[in-house]
C-alpha positions as CSV (number, residue, x, y, z in Angstrom):
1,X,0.0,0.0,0.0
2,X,2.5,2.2,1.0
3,X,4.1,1.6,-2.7
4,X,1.1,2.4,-4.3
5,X,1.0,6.0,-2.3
6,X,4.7,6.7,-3.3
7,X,3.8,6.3,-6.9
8,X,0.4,8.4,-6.9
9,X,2.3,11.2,-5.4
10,X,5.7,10.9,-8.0
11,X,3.0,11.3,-11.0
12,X,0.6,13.9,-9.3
13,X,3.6,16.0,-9.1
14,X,4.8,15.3,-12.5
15,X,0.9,16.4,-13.6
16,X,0.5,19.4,-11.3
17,X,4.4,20.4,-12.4
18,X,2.7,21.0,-15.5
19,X,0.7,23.8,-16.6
20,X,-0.6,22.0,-19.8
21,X,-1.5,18.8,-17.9
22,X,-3.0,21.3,-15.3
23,X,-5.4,22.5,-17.6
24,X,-6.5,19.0,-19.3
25,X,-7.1,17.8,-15.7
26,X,-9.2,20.6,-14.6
27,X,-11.1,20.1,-17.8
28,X,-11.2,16.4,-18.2
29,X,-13.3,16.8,-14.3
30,X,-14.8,19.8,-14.6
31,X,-16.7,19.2,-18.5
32,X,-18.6,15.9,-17.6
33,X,-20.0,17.8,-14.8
34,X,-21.1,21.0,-16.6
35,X,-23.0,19.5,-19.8
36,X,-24.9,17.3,-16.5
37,X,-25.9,20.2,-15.4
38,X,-26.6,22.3,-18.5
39,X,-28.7,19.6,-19.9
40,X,-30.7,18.8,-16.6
41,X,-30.9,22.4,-16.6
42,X,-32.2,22.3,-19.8
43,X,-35.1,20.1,-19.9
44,X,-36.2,21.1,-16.0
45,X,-39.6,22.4,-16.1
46,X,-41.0,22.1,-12.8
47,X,-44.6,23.0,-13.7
48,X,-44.7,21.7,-17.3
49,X,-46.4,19.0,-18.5
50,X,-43.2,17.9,-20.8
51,X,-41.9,15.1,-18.9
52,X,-45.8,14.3,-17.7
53,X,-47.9,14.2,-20.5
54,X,-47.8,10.9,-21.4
55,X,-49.0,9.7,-18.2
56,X,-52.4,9.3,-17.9
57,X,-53.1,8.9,-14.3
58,X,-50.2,8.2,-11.2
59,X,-51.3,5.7,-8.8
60,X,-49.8,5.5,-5.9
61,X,-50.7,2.7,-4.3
62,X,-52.8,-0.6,-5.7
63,X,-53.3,-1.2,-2.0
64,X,-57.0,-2.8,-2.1
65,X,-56.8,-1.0,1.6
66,X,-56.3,2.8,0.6
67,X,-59.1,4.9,0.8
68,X,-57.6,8.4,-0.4
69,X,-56.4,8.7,-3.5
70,X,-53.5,12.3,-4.1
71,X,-53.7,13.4,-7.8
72,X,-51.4,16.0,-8.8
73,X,-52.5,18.6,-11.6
74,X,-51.7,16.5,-14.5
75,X,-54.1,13.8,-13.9
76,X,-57.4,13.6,-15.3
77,X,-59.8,13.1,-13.0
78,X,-62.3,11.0,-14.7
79,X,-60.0,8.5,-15.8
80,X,-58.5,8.0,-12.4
81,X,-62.4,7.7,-11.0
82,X,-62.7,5.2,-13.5
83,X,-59.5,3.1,-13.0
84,X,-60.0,3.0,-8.8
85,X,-63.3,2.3,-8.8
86,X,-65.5,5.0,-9.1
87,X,-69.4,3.2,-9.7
88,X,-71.7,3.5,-6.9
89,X,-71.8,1.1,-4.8
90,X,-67.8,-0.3,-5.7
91,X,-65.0,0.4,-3.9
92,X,-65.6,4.2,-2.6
93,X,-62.3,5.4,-3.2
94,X,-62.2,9.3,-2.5
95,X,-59.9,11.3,-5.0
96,X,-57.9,14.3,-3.7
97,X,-57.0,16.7,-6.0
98,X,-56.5,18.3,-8.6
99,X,-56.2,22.0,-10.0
100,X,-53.1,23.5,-11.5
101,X,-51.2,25.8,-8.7
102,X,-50.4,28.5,-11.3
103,X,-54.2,29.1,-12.0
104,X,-54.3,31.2,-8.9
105,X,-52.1,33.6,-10.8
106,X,-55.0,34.1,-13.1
107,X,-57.8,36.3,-12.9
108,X,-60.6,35.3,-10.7
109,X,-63.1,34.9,-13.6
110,X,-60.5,32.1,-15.0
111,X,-60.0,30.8,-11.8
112,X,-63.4,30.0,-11.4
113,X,-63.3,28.6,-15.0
114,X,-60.8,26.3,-14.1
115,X,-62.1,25.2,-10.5
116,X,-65.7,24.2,-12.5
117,X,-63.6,22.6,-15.2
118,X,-62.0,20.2,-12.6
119,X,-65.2,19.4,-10.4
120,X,-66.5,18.5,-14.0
121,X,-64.2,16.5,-14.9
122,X,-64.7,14.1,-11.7
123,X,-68.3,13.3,-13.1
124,X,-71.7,13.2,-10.9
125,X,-70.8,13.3,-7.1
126,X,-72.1,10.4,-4.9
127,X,-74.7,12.1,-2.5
128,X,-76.3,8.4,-1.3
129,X,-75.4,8.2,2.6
130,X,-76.7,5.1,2.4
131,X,-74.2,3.5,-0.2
132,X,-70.7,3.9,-0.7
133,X,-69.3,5.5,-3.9
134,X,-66.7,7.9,-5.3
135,X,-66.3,10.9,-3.9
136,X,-64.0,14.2,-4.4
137,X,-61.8,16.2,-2.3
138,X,-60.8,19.6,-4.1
139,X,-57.5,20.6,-4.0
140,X,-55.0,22.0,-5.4
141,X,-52.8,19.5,-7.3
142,X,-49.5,20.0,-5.8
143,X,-48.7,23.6,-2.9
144,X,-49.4,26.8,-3.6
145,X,-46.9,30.0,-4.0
146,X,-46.2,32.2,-1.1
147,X,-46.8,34.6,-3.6
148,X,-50.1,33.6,-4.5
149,X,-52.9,36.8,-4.0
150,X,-55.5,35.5,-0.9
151,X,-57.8,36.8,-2.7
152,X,-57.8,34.6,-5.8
153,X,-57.3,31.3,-3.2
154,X,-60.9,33.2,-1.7
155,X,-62.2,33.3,-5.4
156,X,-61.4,29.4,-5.9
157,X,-62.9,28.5,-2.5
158,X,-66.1,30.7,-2.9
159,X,-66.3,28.9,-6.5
160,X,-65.8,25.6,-5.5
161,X,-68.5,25.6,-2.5
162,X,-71.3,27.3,-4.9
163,X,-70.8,25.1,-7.9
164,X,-70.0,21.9,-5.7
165,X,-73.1,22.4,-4.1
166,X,-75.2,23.3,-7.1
167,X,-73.5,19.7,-8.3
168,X,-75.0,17.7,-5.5
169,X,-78.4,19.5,-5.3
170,X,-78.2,18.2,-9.0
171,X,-77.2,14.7,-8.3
């Protein structure tokens, strides 16, 4: 071992006596690691649906157990309600979810657009007490900004409590 150490240090200071070698070193370490980042960099959208859109629905868990099902923004509603289990009287799996964060950047008018848009796309709510069935918890599908205005997040809760009930009354 102590061989092996004499003979890493005779050539590091052959390299380092070098400016040349110097150079190719710093750039033979220092490359590989800058186009990584420049092309995670790159194709990094954090709220695009690039890397997402050819997934139709994330499911967590097939657990026959789980009650609550998260859906981030990208997921369509309907087609999850439909893959879990969403006829009356089946399985009752409640989905939680799913309206894009950056809506509440919009004006309040889209905002409410967008919040019917999603409650629609769940399909007719189970009302029956008496059976079980699908049901919907509104949310938004993944945090909100701490820049967000509270009085958009009051438009989309006010919009979601009228048309959800008008849904139900409906139903």
């Amino acid at each position: 071992m102590k061989n092996i150490w004499n003979i890493f240090r005779a050539d590091w200071r052959r390299l380092t006596a070098s400016v040349v070698a110097v150079v190719v070193l710093l750039g033979l370490c220092l490359v590989p690691c800058l186009y990584a980042w420049f092309n995670i960099l790159s194709n990094w959208d954090p709220y695009g649906t690039a890397s997402t859109s050819r997934i139709s629905v994330a499911v967590a868990s097939e657990d026959a157990g789980c009650e609550v099902l998260g859906l981030d923004w990208t997921a369509n509603l309907g087609k999850a309600r439909a893959i879990v289990g969403g006829e009356v009287g089946g399985l009752g799996k409640a989905l939680q979810g799913n309206i894009d964060p950056n809506v509440l950047f919009a004006p309040p008018e889209q905002i409410a657009v967008q919040a019917r848009a999603v409650l629609d796309s769940f399909g007719k709510p189970h009302t029956d007490r008496a059976t079980t069935g699908p049901s919907h918890i509104f949310n938004l599908g993944h945090g909100i900004s701490q820049h967000t205005p509270p009085e958009h997040v009051a438009a989309l809760v006010e919009t979601v409590h009228n048309y959800s009930r008008q849904l139900r009354l409906s139903a």
